[in-house]
N, C-alpha and C positions, 0 to 999 in steps of 0.2 A: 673586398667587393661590397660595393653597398648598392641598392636600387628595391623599387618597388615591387618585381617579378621575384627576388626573391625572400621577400617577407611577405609578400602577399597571404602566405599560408599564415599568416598570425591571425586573420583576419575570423577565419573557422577553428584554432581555439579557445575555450570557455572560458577563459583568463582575458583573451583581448575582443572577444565577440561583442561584446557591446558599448566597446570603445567607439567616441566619434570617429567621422572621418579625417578631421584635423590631428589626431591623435593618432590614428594610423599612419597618416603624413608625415608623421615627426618621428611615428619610431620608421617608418622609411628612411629617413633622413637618416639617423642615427644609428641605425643596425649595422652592422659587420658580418659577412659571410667568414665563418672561419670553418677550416676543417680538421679534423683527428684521424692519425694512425688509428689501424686497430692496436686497441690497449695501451693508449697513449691515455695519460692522467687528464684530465680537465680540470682537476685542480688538487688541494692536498690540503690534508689536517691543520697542520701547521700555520696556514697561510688565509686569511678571512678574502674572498673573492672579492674585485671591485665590479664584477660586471654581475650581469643575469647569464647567464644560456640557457636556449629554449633547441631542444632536438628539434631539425628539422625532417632528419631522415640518418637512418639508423637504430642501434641503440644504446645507451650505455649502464655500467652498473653500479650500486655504490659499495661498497665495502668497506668493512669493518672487521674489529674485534668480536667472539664470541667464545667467552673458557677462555679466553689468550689466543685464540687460532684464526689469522686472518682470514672470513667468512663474507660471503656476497650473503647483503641483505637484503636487495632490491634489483629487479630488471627490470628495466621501460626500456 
């Protein structure tokens, strides 16, 4: 799904807030609504991402090694 209604929220934050409006236009244009299982990967070590994602609602965590013991390093 793509549309203006739901990127709009890019618009409040601090990363696209003082983008023009032609530039909000374009990532309109260009965004993808996608969604995730809970604890479904968003992406992996292995594999360098070709996109961006930006939470729109949710959260997710990152994880990693720590000692050897796979460890959440981060929650947003």
């Amino acid at each position: 799904m793509t549309g203006s209604s739901e990127t709009s929220f890019l618009k409040e934050l601090p990363a696209f807030r003082n983008c023009s409006d032609s530039s909000h236009k374009k990532l309109a244009e260009l965004a993808t609504h996608i969604s995730f299982g809970i604890g479904q990967a968003l992406c992996s070590a292995q594999v360098i991402p070709n996109r961006v994602l930006v939470i729109g609602e949710g959260k997710a965590r990152l994880l990693g090694r720590h000692n050897g013991k796979l460890s959440s390093l981060a929650l947003q």
